[in-house]
KELOKOL-665004 format. One line per 3 residues: their letters; for each residue x, y, z of C-alpha. Coordinates in Angstrom, 2 decimals. Layout:
BEGIN
a> X,Y,Z  ...
//
This chain:
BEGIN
xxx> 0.00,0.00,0.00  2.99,2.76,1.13  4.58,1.92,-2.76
xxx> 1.27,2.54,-4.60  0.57,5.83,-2.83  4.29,7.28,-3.26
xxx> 4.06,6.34,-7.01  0.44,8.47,-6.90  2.19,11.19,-5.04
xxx> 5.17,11.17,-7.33  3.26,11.09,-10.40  0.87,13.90,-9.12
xxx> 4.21,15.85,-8.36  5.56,15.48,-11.68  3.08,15.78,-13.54
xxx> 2.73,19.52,-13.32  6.40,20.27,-14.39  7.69,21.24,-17.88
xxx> 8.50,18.43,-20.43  12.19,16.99,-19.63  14.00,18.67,-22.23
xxx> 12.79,22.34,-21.58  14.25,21.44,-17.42  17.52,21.33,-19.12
xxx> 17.58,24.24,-20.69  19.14,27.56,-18.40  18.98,30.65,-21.11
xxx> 22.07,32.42,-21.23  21.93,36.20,-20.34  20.76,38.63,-17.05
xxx> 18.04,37.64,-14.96  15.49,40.16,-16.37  15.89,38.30,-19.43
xxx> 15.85,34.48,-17.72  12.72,35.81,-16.26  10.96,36.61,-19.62
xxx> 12.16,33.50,-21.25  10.42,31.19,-18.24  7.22,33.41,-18.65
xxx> 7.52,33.24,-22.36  8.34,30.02,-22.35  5.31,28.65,-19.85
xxx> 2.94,30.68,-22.05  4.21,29.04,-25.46  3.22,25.77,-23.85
xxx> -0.02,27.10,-23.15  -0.61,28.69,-26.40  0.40,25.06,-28.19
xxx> -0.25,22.53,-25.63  -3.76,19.92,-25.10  -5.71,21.48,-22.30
xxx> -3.69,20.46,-19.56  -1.09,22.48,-20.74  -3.33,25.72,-21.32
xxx> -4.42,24.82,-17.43  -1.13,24.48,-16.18  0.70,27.41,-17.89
xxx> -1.60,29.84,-19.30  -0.40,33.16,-20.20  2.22,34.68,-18.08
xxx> 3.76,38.13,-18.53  4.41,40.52,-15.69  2.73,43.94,-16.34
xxx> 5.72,45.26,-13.90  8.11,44.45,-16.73  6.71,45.80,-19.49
xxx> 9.50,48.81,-20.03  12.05,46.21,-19.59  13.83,45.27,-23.40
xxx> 15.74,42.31,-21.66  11.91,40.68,-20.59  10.18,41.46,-23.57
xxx> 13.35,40.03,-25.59  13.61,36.84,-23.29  10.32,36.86,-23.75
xxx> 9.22,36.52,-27.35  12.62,33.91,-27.56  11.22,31.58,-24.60
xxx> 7.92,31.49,-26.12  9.03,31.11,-30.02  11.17,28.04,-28.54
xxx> 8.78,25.90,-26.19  5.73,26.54,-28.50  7.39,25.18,-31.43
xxx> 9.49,22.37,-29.43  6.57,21.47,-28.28  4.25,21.33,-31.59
xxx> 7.57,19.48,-32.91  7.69,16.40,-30.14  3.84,16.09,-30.23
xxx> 3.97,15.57,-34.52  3.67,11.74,-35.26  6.94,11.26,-37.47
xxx> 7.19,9.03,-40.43  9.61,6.24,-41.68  10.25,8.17,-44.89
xxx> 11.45,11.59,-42.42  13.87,8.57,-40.88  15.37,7.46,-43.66
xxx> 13.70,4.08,-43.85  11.62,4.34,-47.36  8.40,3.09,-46.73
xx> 9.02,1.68,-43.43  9.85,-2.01,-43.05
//
């Protein structure tokens, strides 16, 4: 019973966190623009995502910034990046894009 419930508590704890591949990404640059490219980036997966996606990262950008170039640059870049990483990894691919012909 105690390994069933940790797997339910890990999954639930997981399952709210950014795909694998955008955790390894740390944009290069100050921390105004680190801060726009998270917000930009959360709010890419939003904008391309099912609807857990759109409920877990909606749209994100901090009126408080809004004078700030570095943001607004990080910005636009995080959200370019994670919307179209994401459209990318959820595209079915096809044996012909590998390589393979026609398949086996």
């Amino acid at each position: 019973m105690k390994k069933s419930s940790l797997l339910v508590i890990s999954l639930l704890l997981t399952s709210s966190c950014r795909p694998v591949w955008l955790n390894t990404i740390d944009p290069p640059g100050p921390p105004e623009y680190q801060l726009g490219w998270e917000d930009g980036c959360d709010t890419g997966l939003g904008a391309e995502g099912e609807w857990y996606y759109k409920l877990m990262y909606g749209f994100k950008k901090r009126p408080e910034m809004a004078a700030n170039d570095q943001y607004k640059q990080g910005w636009n870049e995080g959200f370019t990046f994670c919307r179209f990483s994401l459209d990318s990894s959820q595209t079915p691919g096809r044996w012909e894009d590998v390589g393979f012909g026609n398949g086996f």
